[in-house]
C-alpha positions as CSV (number, residue, x, y, z in Angstrom):
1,X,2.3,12.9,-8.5
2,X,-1.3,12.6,-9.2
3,X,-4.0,15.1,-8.1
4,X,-7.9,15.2,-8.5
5,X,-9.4,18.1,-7.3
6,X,-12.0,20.3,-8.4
7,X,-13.4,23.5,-6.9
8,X,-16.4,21.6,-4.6
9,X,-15.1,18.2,-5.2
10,X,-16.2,15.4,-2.5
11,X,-12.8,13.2,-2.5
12,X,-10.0,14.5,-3.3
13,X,-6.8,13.1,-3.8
14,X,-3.1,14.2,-3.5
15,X,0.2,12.3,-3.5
16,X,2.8,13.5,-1.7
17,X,5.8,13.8,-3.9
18,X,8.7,13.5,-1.2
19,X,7.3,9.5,-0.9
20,X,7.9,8.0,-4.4
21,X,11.2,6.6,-3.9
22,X,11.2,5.2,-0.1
23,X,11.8,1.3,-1.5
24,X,11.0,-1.4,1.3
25,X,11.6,-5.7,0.6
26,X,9.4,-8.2,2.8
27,X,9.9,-12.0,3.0
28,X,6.3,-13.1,1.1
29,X,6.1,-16.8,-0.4
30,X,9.7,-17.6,0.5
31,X,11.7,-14.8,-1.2
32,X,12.0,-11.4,-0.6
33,X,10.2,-8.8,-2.5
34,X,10.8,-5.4,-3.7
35,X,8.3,-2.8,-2.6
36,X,7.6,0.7,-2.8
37,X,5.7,3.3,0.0
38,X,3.5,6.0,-1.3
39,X,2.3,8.7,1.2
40,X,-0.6,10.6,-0.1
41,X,-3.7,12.5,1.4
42,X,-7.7,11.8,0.9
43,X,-9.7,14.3,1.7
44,X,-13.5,13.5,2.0
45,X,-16.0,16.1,2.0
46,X,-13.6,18.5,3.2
47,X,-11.7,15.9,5.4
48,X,-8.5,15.6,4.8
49,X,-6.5,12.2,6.5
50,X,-3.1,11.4,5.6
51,X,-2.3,7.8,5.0
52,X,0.1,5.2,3.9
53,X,0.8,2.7,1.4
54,X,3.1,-0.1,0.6
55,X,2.8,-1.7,-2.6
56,X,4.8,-5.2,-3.6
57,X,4.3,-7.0,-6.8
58,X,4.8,-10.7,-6.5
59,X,5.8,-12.6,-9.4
60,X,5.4,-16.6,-9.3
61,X,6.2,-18.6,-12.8
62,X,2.0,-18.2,-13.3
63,X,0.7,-15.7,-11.8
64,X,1.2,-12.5,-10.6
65,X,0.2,-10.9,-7.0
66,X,0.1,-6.8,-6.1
67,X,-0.1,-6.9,-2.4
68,X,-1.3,-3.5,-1.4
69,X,-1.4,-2.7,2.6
70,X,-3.4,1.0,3.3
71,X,-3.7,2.6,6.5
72,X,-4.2,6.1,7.7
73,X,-0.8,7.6,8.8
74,X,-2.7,7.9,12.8
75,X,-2.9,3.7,12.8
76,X,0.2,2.8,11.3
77,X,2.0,2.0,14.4
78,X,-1.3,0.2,15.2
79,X,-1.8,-1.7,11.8
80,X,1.3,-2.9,11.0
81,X,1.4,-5.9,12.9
82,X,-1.5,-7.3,11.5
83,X,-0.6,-6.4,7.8
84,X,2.6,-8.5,8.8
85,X,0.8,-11.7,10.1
86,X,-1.1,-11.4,6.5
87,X,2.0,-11.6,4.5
88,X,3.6,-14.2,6.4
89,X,0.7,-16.4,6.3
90,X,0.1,-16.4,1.7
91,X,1.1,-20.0,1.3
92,X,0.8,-21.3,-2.4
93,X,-1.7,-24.5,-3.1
94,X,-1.3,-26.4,-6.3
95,X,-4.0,-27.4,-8.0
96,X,-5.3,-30.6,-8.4
């Protein structure tokens, strides 16, 4: 996992290393997508707040998206919902 942290550091980081593996998929742009969920902490002066990631990479024929959703473990629950009506609403526009 990573780790920055330095005796009198302001932000620290730390993964937490049971998280790596927890795969997800999510409908996004019509198929469904692989994704991964990281756990990790940020401390901030002294602070430390747990929080949660999920990660999806999106690959189209040109382009590719990473679609990364962060919220602090406490507003999950709270959060989630709205993360969803994101992803449901990417629509692709051609260019003309």
């Amino acid at each position: 996992g990573m780790k920055r942290s330095d005796a009198g550091a302001l932000l620290t980081v730390q993964q937490d290393g049971q998280s790596d593996d927890a795969k997800l998929s999510k409908d996004i742009l019509g198929a469904t997508r692989e994704g991964r969920r990281l756990k990790y902490t940020i401390g901030v002066g002294g602070v430390n707040v747990a929080h949660t990631v999920d990660i999806y990479l999106v690959e189209l024929a040109d382009i590719s998206i990473v679609v990364y959703c962060q919220a602090p473990d406490s507003d999950v629950a709270k959060v989630s919902p709205a993360f969803d009506a994101v992803l449901s609403s990417l629509k692709r526009i051609e260019a003309k």
